[in-house]
C-alpha positions in Angstrom: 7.1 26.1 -22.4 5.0 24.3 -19.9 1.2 24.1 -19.4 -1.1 23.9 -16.2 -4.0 21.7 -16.4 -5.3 21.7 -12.7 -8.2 19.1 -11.3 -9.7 20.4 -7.6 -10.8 17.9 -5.3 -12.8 19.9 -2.0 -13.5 17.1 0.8 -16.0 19.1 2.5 -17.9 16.3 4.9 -18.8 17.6 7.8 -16.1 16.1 9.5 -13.5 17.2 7.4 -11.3 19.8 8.7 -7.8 20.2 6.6 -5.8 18.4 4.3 -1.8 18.7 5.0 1.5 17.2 3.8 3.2 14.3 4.8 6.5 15.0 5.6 9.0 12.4 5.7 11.5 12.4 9.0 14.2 15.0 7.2 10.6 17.6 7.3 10.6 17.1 3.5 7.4 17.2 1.7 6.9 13.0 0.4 4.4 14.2 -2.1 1.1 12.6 -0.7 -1.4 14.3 1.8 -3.4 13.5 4.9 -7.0 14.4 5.1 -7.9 15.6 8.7 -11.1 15.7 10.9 -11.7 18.9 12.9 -10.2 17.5 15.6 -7.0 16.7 14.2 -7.5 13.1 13.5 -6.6 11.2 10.4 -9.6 10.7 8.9 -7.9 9.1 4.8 -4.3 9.3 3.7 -4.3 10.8 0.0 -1.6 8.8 -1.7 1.6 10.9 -4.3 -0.3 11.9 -7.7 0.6 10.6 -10.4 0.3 11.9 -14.6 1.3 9.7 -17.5 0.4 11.2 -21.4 -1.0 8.5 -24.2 2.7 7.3 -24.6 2.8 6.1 -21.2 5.5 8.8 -20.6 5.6 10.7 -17.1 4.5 13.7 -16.3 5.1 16.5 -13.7 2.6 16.7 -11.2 2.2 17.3 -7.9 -0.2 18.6 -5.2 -1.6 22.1 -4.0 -3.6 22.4 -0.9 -6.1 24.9 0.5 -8.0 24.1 3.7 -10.3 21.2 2.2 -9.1 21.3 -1.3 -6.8 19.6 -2.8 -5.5 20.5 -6.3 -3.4 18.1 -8.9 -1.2 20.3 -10.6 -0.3 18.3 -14.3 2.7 20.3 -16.0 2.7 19.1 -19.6 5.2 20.6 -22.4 5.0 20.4 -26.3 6.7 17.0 -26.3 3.4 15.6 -24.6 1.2 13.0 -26.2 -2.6 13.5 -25.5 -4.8 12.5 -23.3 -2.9 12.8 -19.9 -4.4 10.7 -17.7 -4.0 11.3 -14.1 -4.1 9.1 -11.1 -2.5 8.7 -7.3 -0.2 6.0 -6.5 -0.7 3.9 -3.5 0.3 0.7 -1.4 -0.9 -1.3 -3.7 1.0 -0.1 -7.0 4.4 -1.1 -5.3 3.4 -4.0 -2.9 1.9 -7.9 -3.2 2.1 -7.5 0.4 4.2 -6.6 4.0 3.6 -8.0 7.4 5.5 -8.3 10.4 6.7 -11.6 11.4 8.7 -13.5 14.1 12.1 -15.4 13.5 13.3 -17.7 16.5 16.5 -18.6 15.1 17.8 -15.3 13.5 19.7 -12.6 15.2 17.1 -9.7 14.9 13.9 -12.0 15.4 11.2 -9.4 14.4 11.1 -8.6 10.9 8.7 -6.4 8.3 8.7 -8.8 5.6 8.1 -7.6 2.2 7.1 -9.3 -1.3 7.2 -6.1 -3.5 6.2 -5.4 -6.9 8.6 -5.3 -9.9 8.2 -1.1 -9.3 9.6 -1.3 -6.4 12.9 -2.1 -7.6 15.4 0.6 -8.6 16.4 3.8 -7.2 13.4 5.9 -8.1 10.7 2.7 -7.4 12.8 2.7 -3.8 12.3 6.2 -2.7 8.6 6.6 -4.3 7.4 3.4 -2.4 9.1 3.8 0.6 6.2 6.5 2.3 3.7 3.9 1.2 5.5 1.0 3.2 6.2 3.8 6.0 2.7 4.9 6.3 1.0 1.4 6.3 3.6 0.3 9.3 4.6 2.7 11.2 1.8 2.7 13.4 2.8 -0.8 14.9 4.6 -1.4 18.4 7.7 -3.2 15.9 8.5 -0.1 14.0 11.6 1.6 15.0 14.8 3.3 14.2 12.9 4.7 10.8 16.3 6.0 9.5 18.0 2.4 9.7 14.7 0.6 8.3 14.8 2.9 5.6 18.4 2.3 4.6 17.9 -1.3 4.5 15.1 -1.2 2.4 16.4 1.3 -0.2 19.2 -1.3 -0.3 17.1 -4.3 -1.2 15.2 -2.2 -3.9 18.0 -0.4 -5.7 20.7 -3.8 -5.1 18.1 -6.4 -5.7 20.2 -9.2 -5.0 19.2 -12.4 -7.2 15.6 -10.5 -6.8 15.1 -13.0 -4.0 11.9 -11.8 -1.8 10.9 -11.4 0.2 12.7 -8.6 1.6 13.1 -8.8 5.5 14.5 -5.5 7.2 14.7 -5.1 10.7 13.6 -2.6 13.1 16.5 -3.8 16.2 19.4 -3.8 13.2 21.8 -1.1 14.1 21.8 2.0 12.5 24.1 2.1 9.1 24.4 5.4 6.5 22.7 3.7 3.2 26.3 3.4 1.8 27.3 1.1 4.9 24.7 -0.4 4.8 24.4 -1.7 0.5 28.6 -2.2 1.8 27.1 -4.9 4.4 24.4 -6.8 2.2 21.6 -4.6 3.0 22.1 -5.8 6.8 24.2 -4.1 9.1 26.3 -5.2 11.9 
């Protein structure tokens, strides 16, 4: 049997107009929200929540939203040890850092670059940071082919080979499926 514990959060500033999902580019829910002004603008991204119990033990959690409140929804069962603390997850928990950068002798010359955190790795640390690393670049005039980027970088965190970082995926690589693209050493031809 599961239990509801729910904490509301209303961001009523003046300019605050609605919270939403972010969707990822299948139109799947990534777990985090967006905090918009009236007139549609981002105004703060609200990062994927997160619930642990006093064992340090995961817990199910996840968001609700109505207009300018924003409920965590904690789903504990009779296996979990109190307190529960809650929290959100963000950049920071899976990155040291990520920045664009310029190769002149390689192939594919611009590059994210990306020293990650040991939570990173793995298949679950992959597709948890990934919106993080999404939503911090995507913005630039480098980021393309999201699909291909993403592929590469799932590669690098589930395959980490030697755990040598930083991890360098590439916007002008050529689109791979994931499994062609682990097949190639994360870089595909």
């Amino acid at each position: 049997m599961k239990t509801l514990t729910e904490i509301t959060v209303s961001y009523d500033a003046d300019q605050a107009g609605y919270i939403n999902y972010l969707y990822d580019e299948n139109g799947e829910a990534e777990g985090s929200a967006i905090l918009y002004d009236k007139n549609g603008d981002v105004l703060v991204g609200i990062s994927i929540p997160t619930a642990k119990d006093n064992n340090g033990v995961p817990v199910e959690t996840h968001y609700e939203i109505k207009g300018t409140e924003l409920t965590q929804v904690i789903q504990t069962t009779k296996d979990t040890a109190y307190p529960v603390a809650a929290a959100s997850e963000s950049y920071s928990s899976y990155f040291k850092s990520s920045k664009w950068i310029y190769r002149s002798n390689a192939q594919y010359k611009r590059a994210l670059s990306i020293e990650p955190k040991i939570q990173a790795c793995g298949a679950i640390g992959g597709n948890a940071s990934w919106p993080f690393l999404k939503k911090k670049h995507k913005g630039s005039k480098y980021w393309s082919n999201t699909a291909g980027m993403k592929n590469q970088y799932l590669c690098h965190a589930i395959i980490p080979q030697n755990l040598k970082t930083p991890w360098n995926i590439e916007p002008k690589r050529p689109y791979a499926s994931f499994l062609s693209t682990c097949a190639q050493g994360c870089n595909p031809k």
